[in-house]
C-alpha positions as a LaTeX table, in Angstrom:
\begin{tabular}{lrrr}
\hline
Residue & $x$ (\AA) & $y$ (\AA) & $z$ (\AA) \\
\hline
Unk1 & 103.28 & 100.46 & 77.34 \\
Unk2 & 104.83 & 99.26 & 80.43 \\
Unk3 & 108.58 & 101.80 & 79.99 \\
Unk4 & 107.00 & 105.32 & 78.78 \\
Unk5 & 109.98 & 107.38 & 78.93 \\
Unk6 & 107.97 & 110.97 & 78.70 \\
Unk7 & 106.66 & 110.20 & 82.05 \\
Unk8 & 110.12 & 110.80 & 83.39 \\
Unk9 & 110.15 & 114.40 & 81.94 \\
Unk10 & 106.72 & 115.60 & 82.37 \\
Unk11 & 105.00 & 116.84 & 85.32 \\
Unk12 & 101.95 & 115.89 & 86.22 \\
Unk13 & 100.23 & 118.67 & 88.59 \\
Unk14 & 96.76 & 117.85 & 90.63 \\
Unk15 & 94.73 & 120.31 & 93.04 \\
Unk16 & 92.09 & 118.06 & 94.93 \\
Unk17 & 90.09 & 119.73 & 97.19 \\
Unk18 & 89.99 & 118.13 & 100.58 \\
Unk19 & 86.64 & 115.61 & 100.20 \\
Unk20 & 83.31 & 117.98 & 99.90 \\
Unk21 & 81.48 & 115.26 & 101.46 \\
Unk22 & 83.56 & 116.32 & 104.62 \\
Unk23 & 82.69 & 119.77 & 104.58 \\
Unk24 & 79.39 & 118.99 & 103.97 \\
Unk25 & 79.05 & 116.99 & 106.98 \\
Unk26 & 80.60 & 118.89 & 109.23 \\
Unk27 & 78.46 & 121.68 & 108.63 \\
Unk28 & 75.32 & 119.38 & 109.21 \\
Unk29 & 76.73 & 118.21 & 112.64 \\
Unk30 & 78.92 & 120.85 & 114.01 \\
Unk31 & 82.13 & 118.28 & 113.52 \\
Unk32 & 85.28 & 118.45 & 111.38 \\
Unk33 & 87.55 & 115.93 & 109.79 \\
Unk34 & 90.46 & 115.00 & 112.60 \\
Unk35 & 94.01 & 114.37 & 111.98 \\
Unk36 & 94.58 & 111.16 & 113.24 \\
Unk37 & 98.56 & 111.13 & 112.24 \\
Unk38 & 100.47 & 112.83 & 109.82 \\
Unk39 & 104.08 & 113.38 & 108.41 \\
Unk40 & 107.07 & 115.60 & 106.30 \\
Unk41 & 107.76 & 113.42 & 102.72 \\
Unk42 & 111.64 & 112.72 & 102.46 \\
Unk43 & 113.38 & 111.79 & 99.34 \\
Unk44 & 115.25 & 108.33 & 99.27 \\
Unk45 & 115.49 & 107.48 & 95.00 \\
Unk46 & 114.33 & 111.33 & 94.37 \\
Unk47 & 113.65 & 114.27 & 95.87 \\
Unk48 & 109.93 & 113.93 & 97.38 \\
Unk49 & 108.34 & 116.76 & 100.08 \\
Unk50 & 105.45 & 117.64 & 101.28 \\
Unk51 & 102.80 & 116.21 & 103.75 \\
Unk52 & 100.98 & 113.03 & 104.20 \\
Unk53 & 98.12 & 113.15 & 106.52 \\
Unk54 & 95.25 & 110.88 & 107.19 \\
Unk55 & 91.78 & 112.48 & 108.68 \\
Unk56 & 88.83 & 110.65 & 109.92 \\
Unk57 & 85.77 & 112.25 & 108.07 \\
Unk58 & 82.93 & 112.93 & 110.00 \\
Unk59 & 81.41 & 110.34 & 108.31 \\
Unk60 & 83.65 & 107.57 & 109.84 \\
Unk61 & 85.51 & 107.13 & 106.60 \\
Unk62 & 89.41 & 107.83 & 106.50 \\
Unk63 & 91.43 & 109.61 & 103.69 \\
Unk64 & 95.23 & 109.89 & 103.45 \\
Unk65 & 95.66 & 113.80 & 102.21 \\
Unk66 & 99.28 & 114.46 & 99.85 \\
Unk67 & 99.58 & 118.56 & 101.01 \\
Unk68 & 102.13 & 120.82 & 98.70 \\
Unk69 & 103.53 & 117.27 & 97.35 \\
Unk70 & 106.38 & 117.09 & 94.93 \\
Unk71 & 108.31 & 114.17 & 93.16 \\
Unk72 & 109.83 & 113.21 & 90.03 \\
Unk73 & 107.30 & 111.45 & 87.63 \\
Unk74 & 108.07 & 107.88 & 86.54 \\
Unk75 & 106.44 & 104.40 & 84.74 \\
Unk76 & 103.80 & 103.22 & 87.42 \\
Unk77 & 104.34 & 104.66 & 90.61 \\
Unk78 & 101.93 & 104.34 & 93.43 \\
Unk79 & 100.83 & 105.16 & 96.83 \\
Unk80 & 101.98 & 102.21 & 99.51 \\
Unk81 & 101.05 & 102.16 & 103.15 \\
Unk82 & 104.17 & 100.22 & 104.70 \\
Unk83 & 104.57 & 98.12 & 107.97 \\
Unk84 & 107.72 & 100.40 & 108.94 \\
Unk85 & 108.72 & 103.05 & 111.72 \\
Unk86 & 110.05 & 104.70 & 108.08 \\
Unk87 & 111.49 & 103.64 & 104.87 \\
Unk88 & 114.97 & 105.01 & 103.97 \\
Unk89 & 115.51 & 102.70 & 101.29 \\
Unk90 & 113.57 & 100.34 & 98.91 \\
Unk91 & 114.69 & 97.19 & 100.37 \\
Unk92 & 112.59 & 98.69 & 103.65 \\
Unk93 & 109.38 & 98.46 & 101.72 \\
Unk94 & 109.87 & 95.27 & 99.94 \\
Unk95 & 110.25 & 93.22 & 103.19 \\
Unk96 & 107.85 & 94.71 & 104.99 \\
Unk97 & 104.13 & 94.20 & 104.74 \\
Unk98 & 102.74 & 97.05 & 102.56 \\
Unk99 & 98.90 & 98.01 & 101.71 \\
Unk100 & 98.29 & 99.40 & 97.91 \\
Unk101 & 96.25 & 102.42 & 98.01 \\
Unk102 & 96.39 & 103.18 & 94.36 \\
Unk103 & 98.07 & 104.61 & 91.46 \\
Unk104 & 99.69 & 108.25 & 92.24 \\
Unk105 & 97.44 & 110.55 & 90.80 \\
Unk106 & 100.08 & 113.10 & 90.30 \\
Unk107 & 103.47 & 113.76 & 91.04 \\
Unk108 & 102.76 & 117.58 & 91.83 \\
Unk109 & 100.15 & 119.21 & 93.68 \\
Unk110 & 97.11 & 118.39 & 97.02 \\
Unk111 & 95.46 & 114.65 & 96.47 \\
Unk112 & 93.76 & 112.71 & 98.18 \\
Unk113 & 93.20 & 108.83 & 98.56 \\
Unk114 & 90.55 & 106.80 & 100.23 \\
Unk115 & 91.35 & 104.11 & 102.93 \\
Unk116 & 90.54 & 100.65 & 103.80 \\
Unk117 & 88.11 & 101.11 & 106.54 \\
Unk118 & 89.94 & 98.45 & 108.92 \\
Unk119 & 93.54 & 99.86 & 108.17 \\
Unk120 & 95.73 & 99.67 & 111.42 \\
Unk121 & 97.81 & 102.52 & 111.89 \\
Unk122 & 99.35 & 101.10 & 114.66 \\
Unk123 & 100.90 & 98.89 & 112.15 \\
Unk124 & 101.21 & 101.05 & 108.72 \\
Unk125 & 103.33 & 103.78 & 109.95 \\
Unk126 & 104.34 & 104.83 & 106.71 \\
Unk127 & 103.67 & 106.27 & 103.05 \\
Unk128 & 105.53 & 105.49 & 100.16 \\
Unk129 & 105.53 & 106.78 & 96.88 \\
Unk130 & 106.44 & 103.41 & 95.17 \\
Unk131 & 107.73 & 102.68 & 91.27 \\
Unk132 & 106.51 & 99.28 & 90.83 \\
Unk133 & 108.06 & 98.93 & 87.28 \\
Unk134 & 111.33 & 99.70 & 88.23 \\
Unk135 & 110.86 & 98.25 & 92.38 \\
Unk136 & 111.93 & 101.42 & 93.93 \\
Unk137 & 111.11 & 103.94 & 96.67 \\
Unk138 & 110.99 & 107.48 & 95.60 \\
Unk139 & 110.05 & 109.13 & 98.75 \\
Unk140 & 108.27 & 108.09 & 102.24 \\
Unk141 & 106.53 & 110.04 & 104.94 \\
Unk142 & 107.31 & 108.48 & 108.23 \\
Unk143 & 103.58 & 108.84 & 110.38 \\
Unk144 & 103.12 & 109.41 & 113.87 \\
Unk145 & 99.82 & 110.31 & 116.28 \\
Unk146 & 98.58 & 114.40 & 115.20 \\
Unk147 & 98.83 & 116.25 & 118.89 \\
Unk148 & 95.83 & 115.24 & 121.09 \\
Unk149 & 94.96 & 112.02 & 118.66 \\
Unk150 & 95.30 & 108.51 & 118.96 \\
Unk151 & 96.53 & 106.51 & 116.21 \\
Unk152 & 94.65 & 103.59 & 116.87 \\
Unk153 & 92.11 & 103.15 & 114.55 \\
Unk154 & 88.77 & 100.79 & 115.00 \\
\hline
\end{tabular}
């Protein structure tokens, strides 16, 4: 069913553990993941908080981490990375260049999502929380460089 009209009422709450394969690693070699940029989750067509943060594993690999995230639930909603500074609106996301990351896992709770390997985050400055079936933005986290980090990405 493409309209499921429960989905608007009920929650659905996830607890992901940061990736084990980081911890792992970084016990191994003596490194830690690094916060290469991160961001506070602001409402636009509902209220949406939290954090977005991407890491570099030791491993080379990046994840985009959802910390203490909250929005309403809807039909299809998923997890953009935008060409934008921000995006206060939906018309923001649709005209600008965006990079699907995957189907929101949750609309409660600590998730996490793997990356493109190549992703430029000197272009994708942004995370939306996207309803595809209805074309609207429920909430973005503007990103920008974590203290001490670059946000380029090789």
């Amino acid at each position: 069913y493409l309209f499921r009209p429960e989905r608007i009422f009920i929650n659905q709450t996830v607890n992901e553990e940061f990736p084990t394969g980081a911890a792992t690693e970084s016990v191994k070699s003596g490194d830690s993941a690094t916060v290469l940029v991160s961001g506070n989750f602001h409402g636009v067509a509902h209220e949406t908080k939290g954090v977005a943060a991407i890491y570099e594993l030791p491993s080379g690999e990046k994840v985009l981490r959802f910390s203490e995230f909250e929005t309403s639930n809807g039909p299809d909603v998923q997890v953009y990375l935008v060409a934008a500074d921000d995006a206060n609106d939906s018309e923001t996301v649709t005209k600008a260049e965006f990079i699907h990351i995957g189907a929101l896992k949750g609309n409660i709770g600590d998730q996490n999502y793997d990356l493109p390997a190549d992703v430029d985050l000197d272009k994708y400055k942004a995370v939306t929380v996207w309803c595809r079936r209805f074309g609207v933005n429920f909430g973005t986290a503007p990103l920008t460089p974590h203290e001490g980090t670059s946000s380029r990405v090789n």
